[in-house]
C-alpha positions in Angstrom: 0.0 0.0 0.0 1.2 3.8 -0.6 3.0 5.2 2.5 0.9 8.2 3.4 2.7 11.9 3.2 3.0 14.1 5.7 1.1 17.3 5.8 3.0 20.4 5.1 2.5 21.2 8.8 3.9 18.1 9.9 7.0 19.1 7.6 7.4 22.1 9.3 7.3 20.8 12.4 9.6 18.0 12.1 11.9 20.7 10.2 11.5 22.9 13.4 12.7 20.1 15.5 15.8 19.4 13.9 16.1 23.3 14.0 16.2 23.4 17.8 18.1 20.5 17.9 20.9 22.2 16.6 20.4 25.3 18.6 20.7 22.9 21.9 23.7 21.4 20.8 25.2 24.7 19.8 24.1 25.9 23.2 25.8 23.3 25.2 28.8 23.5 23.1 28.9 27.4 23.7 28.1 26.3 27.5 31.6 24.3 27.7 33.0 26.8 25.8 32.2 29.4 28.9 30.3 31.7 26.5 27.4 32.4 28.9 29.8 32.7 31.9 29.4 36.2 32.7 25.8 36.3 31.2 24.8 34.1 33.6 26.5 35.7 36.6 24.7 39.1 36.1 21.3 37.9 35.9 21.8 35.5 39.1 22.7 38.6 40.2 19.8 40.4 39.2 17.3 38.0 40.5 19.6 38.1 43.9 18.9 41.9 44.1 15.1 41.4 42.9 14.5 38.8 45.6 11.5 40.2 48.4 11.6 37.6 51.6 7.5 38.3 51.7 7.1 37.0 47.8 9.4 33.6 48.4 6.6 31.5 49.6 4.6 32.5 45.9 7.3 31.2 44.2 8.1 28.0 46.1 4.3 27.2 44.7 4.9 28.4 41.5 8.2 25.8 41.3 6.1 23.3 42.3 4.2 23.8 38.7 7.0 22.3 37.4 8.2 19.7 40.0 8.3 15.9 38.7 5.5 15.3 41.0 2.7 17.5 39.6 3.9 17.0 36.3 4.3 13.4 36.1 0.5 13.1 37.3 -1.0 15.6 34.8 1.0 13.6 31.8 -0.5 10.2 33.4 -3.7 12.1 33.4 -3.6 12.8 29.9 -2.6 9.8 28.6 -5.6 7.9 30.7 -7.4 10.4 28.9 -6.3 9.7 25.7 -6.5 5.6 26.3 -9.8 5.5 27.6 -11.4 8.0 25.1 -10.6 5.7 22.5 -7.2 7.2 20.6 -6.1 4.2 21.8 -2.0 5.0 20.3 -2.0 8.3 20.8 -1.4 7.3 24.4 2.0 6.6 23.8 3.1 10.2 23.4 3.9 9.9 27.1 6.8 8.3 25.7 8.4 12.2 24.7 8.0 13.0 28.5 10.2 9.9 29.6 12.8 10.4 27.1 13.0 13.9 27.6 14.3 13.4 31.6 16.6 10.8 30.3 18.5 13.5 28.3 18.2 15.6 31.4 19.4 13.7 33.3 22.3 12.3 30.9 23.3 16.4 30.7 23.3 16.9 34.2 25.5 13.8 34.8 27.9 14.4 31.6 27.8 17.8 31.2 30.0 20.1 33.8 28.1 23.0 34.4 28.2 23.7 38.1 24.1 24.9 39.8 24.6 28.6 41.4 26.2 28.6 44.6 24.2 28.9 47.9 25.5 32.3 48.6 23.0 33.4 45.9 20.2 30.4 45.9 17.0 31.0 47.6 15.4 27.9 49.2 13.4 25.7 46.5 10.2 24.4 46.1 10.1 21.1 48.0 10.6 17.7 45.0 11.7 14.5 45.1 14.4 15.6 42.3 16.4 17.8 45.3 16.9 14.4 47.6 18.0 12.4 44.5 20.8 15.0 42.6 21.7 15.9 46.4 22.3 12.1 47.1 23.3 11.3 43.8 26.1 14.2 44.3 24.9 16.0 40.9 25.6 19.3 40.8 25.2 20.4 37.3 22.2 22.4 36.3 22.2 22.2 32.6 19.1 22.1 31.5 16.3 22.8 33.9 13.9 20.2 34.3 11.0 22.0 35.7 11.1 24.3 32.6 11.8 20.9 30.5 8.8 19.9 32.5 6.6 22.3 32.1 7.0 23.0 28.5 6.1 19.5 27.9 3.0 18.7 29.7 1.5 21.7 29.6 2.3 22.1 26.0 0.4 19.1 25.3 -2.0 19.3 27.2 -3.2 22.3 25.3 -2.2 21.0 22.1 -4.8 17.9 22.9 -7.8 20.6 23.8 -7.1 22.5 20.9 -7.8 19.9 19.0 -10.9 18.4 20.4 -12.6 21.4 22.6 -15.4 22.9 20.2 -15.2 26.0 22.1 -12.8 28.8 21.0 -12.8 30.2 24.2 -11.7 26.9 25.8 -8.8 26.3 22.8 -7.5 30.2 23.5 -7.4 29.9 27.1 -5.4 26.7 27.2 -3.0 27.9 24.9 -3.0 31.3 27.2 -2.7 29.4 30.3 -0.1 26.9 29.4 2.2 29.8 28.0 1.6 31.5 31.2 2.7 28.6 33.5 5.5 27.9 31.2 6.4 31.8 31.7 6.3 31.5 35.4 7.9 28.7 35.8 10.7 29.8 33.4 11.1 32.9 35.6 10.8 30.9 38.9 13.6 29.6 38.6 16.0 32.7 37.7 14.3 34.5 40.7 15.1 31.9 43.6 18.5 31.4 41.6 18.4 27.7 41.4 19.0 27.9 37.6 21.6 29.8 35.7 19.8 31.8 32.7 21.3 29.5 30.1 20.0 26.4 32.2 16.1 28.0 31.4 16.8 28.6 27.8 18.0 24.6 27.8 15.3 23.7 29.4 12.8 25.8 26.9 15.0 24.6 23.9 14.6 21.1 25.2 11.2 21.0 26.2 10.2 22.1 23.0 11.8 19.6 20.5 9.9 17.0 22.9 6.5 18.7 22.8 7.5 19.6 18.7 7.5 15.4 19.1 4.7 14.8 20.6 2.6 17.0 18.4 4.0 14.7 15.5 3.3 11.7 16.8 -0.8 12.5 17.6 -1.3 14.2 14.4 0.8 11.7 12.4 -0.7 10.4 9.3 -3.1 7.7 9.8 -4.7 5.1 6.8 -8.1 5.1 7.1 -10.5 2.7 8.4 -11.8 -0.5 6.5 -15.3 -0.9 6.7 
């Protein structure tokens, strides 16, 4: 039988991910390279200066948006979703998600890029990701996971209502709201200073080759069905 083409949007996106693929690797090549040394270093210190004791509670919260916890339910929530509302296949796109903290976590093992000292980190949101790098002695940063995270699930979450909400005002406020937690999480984490800036654009880089993936994969082609 005839393979079936990809749509010209599936093109681009598949173009876009090898796109950002590149820019990731050039970034963690410039990273070794020392390039955002002093980049880094003024917006830690920034952040450090920004930083109000009576808003540091908010933000714990807000890190939590992007803690392994929360985020690992919401993507087993989805792909439930998906399973039981019959898209049967489309369920495995949780598979992006999995693969995505593997090369997280083969950065942050591999790659030297020391986490801001505690003389300028605030205290984080409480995860199960702090007892296992602290344990684990990993303290690289490179790229952030709860922006990796959070660009991921949220992302398709709102890429899955788009698609099968028939309200536009549902459709534009997942979009909205997923760009705003993404945005909050992204800035979390420069403003309790657990995450160098060029740890948040790996993680946005990152994230979004994964979710670029995922997007793919539930609107691949499909042959339809024999009756």
């Amino acid at each position: 039988m005839p393979a079936l083409a990809p749509s010209p949007a599936l093109t681009t996106r598949l173009v876009a991910i090898v796109v950002l693929g590149v820019a990731f690797v050039g970034l963690t090549i410039a990273i070794t390279a020392g390039v955002f040394k002093d980049l880094d270093l003024q917006v830690a210190r920034a952040m450090h200066d920004a930083w109000r004791p009576q808003l540091h509670g908010l933000f714990q919260v807000i890190a939590e948006l992007g803690g392994i916890e929360l985020t690992s339910v919401l993507m087993a929530g989805l792909t439930f979703y998906l399973w039981r509302s019959g898209f049967g296949s489309d369920a495995f796109v949780f598979v992006v998600f999995i693969a995505a903290q593997g090369f997280e976590l083969f950065y942050k093992f591999n790659l030297y890029h020391p986490q801001p000292p505690h003389t300028v980190a605030e205290v984080d949101g409480p995860s199960l990701t702090e007892a296992f790098t602290s344990q684990a002695g990993v303290g690289n940063s490179f790229p952030s996971g709860h922006v990796l995270r959070a660009v991921i699930v949220y992302g398709l979450i709102a890429f899955v209502i788009r698609r099968l909400s028939p309200s536009p005002w549902v459709r534009l406020a997942a979009v909205v709201g997923a760009i705003a937690v993404i945005v909050l999480v992204a800035f979390d984490r420069l403003y309790l200073d657990v995450h160098w800036e060029s740890d948040v654009v790996g993680g946005l880089l990152l994230g979004a080759i994964a979710l670029l993936a995922g997007t793919v994969w539930l609107d691949r082609p499909r042959r339809p069905a024999r009756k």
